[in-house]
C-alpha positions as CSV (number, residue, x, y, z in Angstrom):
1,X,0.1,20.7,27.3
2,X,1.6,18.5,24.5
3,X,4.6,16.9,24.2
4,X,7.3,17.8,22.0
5,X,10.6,16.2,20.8
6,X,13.4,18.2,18.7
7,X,16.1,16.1,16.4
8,X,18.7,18.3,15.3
9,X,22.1,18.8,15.2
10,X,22.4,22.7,15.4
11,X,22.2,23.2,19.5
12,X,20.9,27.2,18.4
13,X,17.8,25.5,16.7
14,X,17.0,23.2,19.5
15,X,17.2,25.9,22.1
16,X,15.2,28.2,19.9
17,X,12.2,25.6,19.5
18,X,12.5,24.4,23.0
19,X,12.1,27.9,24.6
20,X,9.1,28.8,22.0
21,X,7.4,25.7,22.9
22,X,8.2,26.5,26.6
23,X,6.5,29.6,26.3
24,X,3.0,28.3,24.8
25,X,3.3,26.1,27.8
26,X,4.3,22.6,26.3
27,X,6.8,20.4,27.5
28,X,9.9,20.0,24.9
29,X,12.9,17.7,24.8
30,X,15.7,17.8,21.9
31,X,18.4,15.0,20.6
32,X,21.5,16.3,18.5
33,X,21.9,12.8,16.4
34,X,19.8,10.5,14.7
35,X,20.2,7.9,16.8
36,X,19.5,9.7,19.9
37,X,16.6,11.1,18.2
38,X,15.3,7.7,16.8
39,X,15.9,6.4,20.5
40,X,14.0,9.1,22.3
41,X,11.0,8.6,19.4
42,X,10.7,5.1,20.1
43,X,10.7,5.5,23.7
44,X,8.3,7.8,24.9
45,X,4.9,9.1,23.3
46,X,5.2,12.5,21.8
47,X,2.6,14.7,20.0
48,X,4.8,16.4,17.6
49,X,8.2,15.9,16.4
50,X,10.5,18.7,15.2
51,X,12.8,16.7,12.7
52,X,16.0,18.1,10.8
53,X,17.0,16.3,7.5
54,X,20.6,16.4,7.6
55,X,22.0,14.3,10.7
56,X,25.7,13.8,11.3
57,X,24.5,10.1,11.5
58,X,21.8,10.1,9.6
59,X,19.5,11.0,6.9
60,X,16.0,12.7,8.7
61,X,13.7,11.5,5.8
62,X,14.9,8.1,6.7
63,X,13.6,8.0,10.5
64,X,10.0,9.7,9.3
65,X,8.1,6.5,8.6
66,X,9.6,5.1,11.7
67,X,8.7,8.2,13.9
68,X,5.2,7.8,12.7
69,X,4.8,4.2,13.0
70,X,5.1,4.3,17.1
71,X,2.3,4.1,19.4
72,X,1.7,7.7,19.8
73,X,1.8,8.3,16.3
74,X,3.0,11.7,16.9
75,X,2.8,14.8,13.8
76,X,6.2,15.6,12.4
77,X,7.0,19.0,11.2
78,X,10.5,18.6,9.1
79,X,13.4,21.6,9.1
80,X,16.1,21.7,6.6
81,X,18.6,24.2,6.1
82,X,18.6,22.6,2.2
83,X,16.0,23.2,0.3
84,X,14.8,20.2,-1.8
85,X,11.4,20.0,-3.9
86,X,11.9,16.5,-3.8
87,X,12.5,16.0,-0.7
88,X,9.5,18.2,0.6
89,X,7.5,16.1,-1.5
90,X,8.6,12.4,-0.5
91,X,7.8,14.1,3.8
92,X,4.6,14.7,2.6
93,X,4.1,11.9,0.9
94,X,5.4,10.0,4.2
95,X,2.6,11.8,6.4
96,X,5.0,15.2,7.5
97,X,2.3,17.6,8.7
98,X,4.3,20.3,7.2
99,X,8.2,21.3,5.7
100,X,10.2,24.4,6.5
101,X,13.4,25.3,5.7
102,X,16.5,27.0,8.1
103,X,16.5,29.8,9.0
104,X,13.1,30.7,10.4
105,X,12.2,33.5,12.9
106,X,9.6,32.6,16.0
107,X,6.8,34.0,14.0
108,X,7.6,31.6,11.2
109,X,7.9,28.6,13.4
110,X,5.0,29.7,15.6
111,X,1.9,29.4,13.2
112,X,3.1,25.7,12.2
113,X,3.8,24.3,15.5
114,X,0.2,26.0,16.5
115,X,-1.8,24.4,14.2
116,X,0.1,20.9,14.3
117,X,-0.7,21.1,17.6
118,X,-4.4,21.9,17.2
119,X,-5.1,19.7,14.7
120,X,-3.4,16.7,16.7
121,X,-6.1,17.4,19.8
122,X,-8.9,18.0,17.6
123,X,-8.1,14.4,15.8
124,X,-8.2,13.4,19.3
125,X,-11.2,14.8,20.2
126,X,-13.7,13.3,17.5
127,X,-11.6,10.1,17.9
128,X,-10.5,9.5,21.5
129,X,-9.7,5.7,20.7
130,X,-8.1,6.3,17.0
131,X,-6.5,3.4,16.5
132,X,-9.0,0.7,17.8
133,X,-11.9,1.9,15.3
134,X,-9.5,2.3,12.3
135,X,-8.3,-1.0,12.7
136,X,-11.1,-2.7,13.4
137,X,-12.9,-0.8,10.4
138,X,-9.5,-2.1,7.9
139,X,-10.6,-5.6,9.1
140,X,-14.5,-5.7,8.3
141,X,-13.6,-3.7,5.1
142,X,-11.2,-6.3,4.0
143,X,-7.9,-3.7,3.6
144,X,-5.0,-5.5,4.9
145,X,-1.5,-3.3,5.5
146,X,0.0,-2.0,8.5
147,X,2.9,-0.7,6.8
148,X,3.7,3.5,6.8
149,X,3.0,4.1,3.4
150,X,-0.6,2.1,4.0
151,X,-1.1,4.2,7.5
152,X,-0.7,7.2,5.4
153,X,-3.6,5.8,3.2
154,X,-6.0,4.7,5.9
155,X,-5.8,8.2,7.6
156,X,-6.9,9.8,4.5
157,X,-9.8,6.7,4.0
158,X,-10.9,7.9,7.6
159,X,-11.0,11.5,6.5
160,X,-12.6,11.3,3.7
161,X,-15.5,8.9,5.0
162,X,-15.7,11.9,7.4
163,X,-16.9,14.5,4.3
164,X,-18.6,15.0,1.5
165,X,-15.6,15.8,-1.0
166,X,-14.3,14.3,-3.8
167,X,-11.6,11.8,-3.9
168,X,-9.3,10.6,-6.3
169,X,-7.7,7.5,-5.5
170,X,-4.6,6.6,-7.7
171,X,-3.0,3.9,-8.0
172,X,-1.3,0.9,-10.0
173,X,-3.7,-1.7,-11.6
174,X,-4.4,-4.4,-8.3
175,X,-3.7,-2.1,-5.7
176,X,-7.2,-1.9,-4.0
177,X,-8.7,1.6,-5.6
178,X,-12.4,0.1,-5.6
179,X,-11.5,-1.6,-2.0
180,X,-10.8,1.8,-0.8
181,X,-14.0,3.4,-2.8
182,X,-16.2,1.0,-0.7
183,X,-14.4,1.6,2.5
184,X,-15.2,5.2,2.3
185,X,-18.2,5.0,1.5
186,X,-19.6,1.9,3.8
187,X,-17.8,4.1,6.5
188,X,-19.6,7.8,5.7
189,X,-23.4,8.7,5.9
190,X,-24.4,7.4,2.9
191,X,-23.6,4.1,4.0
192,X,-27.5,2.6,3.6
193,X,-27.7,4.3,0.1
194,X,-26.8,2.9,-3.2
195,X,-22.4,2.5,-3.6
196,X,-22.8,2.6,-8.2
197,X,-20.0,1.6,-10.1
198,X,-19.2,2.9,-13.6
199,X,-16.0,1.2,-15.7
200,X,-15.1,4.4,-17.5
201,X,-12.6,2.4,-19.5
202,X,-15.3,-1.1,-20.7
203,X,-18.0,1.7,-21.9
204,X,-17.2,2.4,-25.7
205,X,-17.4,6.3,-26.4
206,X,-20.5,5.8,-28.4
207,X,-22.6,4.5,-25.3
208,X,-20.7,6.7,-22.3
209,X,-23.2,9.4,-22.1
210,X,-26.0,7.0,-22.3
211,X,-24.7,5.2,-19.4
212,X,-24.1,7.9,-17.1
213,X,-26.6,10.0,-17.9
214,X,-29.1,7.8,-18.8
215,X,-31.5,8.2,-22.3
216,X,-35.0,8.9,-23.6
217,X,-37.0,6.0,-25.2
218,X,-35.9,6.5,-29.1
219,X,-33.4,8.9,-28.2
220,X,-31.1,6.3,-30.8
221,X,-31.3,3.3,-32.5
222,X,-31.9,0.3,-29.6
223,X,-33.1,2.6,-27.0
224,X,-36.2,0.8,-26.9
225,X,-37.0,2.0,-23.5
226,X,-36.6,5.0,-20.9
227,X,-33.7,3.8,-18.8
228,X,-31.5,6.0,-15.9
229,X,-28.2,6.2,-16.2
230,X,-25.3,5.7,-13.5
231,X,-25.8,9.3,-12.3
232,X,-29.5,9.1,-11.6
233,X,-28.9,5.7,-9.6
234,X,-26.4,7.1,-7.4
235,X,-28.5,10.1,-6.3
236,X,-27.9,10.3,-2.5
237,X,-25.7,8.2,-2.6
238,X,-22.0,7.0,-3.7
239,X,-20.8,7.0,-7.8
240,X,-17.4,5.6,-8.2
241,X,-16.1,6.4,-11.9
242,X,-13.1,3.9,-12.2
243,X,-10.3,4.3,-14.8
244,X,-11.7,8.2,-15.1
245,X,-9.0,9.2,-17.4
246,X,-10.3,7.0,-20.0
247,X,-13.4,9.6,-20.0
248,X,-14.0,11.0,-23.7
249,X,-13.1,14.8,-23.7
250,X,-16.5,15.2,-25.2
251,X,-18.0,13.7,-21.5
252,X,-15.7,15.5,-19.5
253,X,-17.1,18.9,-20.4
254,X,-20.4,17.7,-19.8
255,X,-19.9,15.5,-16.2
256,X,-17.5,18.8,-15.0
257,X,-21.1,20.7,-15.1
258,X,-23.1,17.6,-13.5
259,X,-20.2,17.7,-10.5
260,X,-20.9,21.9,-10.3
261,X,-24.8,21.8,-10.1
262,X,-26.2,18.1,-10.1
263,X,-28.3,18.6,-12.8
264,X,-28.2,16.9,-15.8
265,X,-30.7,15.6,-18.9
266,X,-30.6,12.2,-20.4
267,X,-30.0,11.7,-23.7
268,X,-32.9,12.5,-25.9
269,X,-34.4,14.2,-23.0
270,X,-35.9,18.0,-22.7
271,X,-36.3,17.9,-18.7
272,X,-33.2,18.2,-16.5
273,X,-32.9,15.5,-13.6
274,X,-31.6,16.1,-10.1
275,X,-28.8,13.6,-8.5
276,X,-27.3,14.4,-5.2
277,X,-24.3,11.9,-5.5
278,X,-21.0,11.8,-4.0
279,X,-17.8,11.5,-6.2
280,X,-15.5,9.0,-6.0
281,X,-12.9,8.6,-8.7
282,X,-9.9,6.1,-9.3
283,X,-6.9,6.1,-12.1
284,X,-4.2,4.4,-12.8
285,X,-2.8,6.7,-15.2
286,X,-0.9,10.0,-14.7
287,X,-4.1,12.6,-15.0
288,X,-1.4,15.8,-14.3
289,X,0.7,14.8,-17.4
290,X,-2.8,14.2,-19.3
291,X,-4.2,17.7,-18.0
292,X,-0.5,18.9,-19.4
293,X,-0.7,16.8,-23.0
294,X,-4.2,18.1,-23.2
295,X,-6.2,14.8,-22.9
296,X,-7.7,15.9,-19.7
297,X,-9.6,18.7,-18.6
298,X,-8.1,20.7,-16.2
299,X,-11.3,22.4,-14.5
300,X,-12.3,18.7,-14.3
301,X,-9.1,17.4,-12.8
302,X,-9.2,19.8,-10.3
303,X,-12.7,19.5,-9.6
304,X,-12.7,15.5,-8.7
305,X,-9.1,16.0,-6.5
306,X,-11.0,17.6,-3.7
307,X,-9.0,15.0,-1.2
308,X,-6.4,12.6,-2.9
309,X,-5.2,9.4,-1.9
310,X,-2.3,7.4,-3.5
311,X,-2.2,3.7,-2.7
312,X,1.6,2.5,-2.8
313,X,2.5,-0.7,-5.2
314,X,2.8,-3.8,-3.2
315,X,6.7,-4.1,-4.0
316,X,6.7,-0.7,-1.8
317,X,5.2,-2.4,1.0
318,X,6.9,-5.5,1.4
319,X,6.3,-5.4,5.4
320,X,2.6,-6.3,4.9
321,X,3.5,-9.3,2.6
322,X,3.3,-11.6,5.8
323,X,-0.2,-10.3,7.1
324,X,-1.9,-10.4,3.5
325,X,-0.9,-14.0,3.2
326,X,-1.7,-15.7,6.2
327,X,-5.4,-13.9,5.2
328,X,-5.4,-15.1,1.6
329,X,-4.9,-18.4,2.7
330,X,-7.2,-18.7,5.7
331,X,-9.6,-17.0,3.4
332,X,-9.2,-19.1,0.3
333,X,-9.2,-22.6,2.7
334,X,-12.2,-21.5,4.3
335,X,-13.6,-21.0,0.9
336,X,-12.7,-24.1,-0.6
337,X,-13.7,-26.1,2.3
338,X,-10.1,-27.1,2.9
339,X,-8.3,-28.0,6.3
340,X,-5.7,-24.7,7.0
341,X,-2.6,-24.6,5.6
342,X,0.8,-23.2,6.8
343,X,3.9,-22.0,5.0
344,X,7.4,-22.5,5.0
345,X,9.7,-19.7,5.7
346,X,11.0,-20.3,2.2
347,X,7.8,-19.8,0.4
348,X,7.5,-16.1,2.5
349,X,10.9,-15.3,1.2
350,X,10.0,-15.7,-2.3
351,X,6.5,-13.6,-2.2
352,X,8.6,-11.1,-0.7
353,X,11.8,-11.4,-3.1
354,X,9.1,-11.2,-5.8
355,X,8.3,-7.3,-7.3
356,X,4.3,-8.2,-8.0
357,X,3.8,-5.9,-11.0
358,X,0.2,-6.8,-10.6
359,X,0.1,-6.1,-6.8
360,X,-2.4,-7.8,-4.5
361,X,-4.7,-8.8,-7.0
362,X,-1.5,-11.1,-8.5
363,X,-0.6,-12.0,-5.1
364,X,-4.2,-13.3,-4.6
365,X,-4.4,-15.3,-7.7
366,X,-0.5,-16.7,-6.5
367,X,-2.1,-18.5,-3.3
368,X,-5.0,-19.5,-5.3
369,X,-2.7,-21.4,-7.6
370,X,-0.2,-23.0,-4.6
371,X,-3.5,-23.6,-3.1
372,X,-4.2,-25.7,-6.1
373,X,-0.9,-26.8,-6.5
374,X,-0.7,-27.7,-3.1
375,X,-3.5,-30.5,-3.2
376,X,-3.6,-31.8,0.4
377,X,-0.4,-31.3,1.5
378,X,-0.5,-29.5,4.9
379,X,2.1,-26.9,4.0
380,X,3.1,-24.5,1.1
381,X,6.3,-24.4,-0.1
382,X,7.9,-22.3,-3.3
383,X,7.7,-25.3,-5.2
384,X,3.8,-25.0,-5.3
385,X,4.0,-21.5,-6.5
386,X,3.5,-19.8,-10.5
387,X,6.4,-21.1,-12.5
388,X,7.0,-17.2,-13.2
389,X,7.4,-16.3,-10.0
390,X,9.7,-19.3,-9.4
391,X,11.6,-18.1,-12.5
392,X,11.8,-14.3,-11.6
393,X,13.1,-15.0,-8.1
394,X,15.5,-16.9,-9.4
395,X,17.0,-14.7,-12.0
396,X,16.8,-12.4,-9.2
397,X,18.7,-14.2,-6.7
398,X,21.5,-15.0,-10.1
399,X,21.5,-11.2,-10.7
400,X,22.3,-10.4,-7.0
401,X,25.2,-13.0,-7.0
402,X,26.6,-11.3,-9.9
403,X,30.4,-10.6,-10.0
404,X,30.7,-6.9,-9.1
405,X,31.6,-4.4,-12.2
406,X,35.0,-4.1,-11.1
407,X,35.4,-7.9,-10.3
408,X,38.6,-9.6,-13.1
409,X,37.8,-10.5,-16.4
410,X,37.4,-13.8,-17.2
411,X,40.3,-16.6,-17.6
412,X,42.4,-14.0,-15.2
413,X,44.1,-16.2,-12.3
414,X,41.8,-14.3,-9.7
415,X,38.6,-15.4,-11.0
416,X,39.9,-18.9,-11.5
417,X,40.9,-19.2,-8.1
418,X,37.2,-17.8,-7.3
419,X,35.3,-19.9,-9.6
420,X,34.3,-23.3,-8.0
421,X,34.4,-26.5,-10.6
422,X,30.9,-28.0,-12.1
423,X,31.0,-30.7,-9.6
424,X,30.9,-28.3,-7.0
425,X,28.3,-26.2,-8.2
426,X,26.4,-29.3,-8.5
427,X,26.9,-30.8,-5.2
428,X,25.8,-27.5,-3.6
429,X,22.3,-27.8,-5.7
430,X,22.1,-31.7,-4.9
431,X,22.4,-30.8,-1.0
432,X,19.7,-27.8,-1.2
433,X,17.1,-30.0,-3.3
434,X,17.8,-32.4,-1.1
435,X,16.9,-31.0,2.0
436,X,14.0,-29.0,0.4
437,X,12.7,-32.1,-0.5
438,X,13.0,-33.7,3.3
439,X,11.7,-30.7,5.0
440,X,8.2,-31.2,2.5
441,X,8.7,-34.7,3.4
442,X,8.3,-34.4,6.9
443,X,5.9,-31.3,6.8
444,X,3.5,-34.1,5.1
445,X,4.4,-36.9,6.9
446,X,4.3,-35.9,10.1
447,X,7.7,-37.8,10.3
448,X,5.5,-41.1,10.6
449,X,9.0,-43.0,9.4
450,X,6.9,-45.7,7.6
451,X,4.9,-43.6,5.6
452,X,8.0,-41.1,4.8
453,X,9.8,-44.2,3.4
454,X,7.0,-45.4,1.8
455,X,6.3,-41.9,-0.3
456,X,10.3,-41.2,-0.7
457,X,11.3,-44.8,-2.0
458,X,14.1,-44.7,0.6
459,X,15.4,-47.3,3.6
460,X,14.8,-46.6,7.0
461,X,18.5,-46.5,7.5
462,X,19.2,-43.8,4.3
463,X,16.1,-41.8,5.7
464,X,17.4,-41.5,9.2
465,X,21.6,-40.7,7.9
466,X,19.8,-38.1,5.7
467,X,18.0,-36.3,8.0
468,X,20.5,-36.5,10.6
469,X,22.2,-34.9,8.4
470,X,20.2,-31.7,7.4
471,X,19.2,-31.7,11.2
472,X,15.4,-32.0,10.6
473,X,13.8,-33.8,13.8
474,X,10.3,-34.3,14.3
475,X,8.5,-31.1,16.1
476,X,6.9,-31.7,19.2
């Protein structure tokens, strides 16, 4: 028997899916708001959710992350009575197990909720404690993210370390393709076998073929010797083709047959070779609009996109901001030999306030530098971080202050009354420096008030008014 929870506000459609669910002998519940619904989510473990888009209170699409984040992790199945390609696609995206629009017969709603339903205990049956291994597998493997959009991506890791299809993993530059591509395949049954790595995009067009299919001794001028190409060296085991839209058209015809019949022949060679290898492709670029411009193969794209998973930019998933730093540092200390460091609540704020257009690997080289920049100073503030970081989360923080559109002109009496004078403006920046300056102060000191007055160049009596005044004691 599984359990079953209904959000929607049409009374009708809740009765209908709690009686239908009734009859196959599950136990089902319904909310008519958002709230309610949220509520009831959060509280109890469920095994599929039934979840309308359009809430008096609320927007459905809204509450799906959420709904899948708790403990039981339930499937959702999303109703609509509107229709919305883009909508369908961001549910999907968000890990929906399926989208069905209002109004729908028993039969229509039947074969859904069966299979959500069978494909939820089956998930449990070759994986009675989920969680645990998946978490413990993100940790050895080095993926850090606990954030929906990164859930969505390590159930679709765990699933395709479970086959023998092709993946496509796309992504921003920095996001962790190649991470992924050795999670997969460290975690499948090829694991002992060889995990071969081709740069599609630093291999000049002249030399591609050579390199993945290998070449005959003299088949061109340099090939001194017989050598095997990527393909060969893979053979039972793993070949990850990075940047694989930067693949030649010329190639692409001739790797679409390798992937159909694992035979191929070197360059220069009369003897077709045998590889067993498993496919696993990563792109940063669009490879639908290619296939549409004609710079891609179709049969090819279609071919490698057996199982697809799209890795989210970091500034989409903010909430694991906390959880990759504390690792880079540990990391990075213990690398370095260096005593651990903390961080301020102030140098979190600005990794998070920053948009990372170069994702983790940026964020990595960002607590390399405050590392650096930190020296020995027990603590990390945003001073120690990339002057353009510094500079973009402040422009930032300007943009966000910004008069509204509709705010008065300049030199009208309303914005003169708003507009503090230069001496204000200055005191207010005096007073923040200031105390940034005394919280560093005493994260280095320990407060040791001899030392602090030493390093600051101030009297024990101006050191004590001033941090009587900012209200920074020493921690006990």
């Amino acid at each position: 028997m599984a359990s079953v929870l209904v959000i929607d506000d049409n009374f009708v459609v809740c009765q209908l899916i709690v009686e239908l669910g009734q009859r196959m002998g599950h136990d089902v519940t319904y909310a008519l708001t958002f709230s309610d619904g949220v509520k009831e989510a959060t509280s109890k473990a469920f095994d599929l959710v039934f979840l309308d888009v359009r809430l008096p209170d609320g927007n459905g699409l809204e509450a799906l992350p959420q709904i899948r984040e708790t403990p039981s992790r339930p499937e959702v199945i999303i109703i609509t009575g509107a229709g919305d390609p883009d909508g369908a696609e961001l549910a999907i995206r968000n890990g929906a197990w399926d989208y069905i629009e209002k109004p729908f017969s028993d039969g229509a709603l039947k074969l859904p909720f069966v299979r959500a339903i069978q494909f939820r205990q089956q998930k449990a049956a070759h994986s009675p404690n989920h969680e645990a291994p998946q978490n413990e597998m993100t940790l050895k493997r080095g993926i850090i993210g606990n954030s929906p959009k990164m859930r969505v991506c390590l159930d679709l890791l765990a699933q395709a370390a479970n086959s023998e299809a092709s993946v496509l993993i796309t992504g921003e530059t920095g996001t962790g393709k190649e991470l992924f591509a050795r999670a997969i395949h460290k975690d499948s049954d090829r694991t002992d076998k060889a995990f071969v790595v081709v740069d599609c995009a630093a291999v000049t067009e002249t030399l591609v073929e050579s390199v993945l299919f290998g070449h005959e001794k003299g088949a061109f001028t340099g090939a001194h010797r017989t050598q095997d190409g990527m393909i060969r060296q893979a053979d039972k085991g793993t070949l990850f083709l990075d940047e694989v839209g930067e693949l030649p058209p010329s190639v692409q015809k001739a790797f679409l047959r390798v992937l159909q019949e694992h035979r191929f022949r070197p360059v220069g060679g009369e003897k077709e070779v045998h590889s067993s290898f498993r496919l696993i492709a990563a792109t940063n670029r669009n490879l639908e609009q290619m296939v549409q411009e004609d710079q891609f193969r179709k049969d090819l794209f279609f071919r490698i996109r057996s199982l697809t998973i799209e890795l989210p930019p970091l500034r989409e998933r903010t909430e694991d901001i906390k959880e990759l730093t504390t690792h880079l540092i540990a990391r990075q200390c213990e690398r370095q030999g260096r005593a651990p460091k903390e961080y301020s609540p102030e140098f979190l704020e600005s990794l998070t306030r920053y948009d990372w257009p170069g994702n983790v690997r940026e964020l990595v080289h960002a607590i390399e530098s405050a590392l650096i920049a930190a020296s020995s100073e027990p603590v990390l503030f945003p001073d120690h971080l990339p002057i353009h970081i510094r500079i973009q989360v402040a422009r930032a923080s300007v943009a966000k202050s910004a008069p509204p559109a509709d705010a008065p002109p300049p030199g009208t009496l309303e914005s003169s009354r708003q507009l503090p004078s230069l001496h204000e403006v200055r005191d207010a920046a005096l007073i923040e420096i200031e105390k940034d300056y005394l919280r560093r102060l005493a994260a280095v000191t320990g407060l040791d008030i001899k030392e602090a007055c030493r390093i600051s160049g101030l009297s024990r009596s101006r050191l004590y008014a001033l941090l009587k005044r900012h209200g920074i004691v020493r921690s006990t």
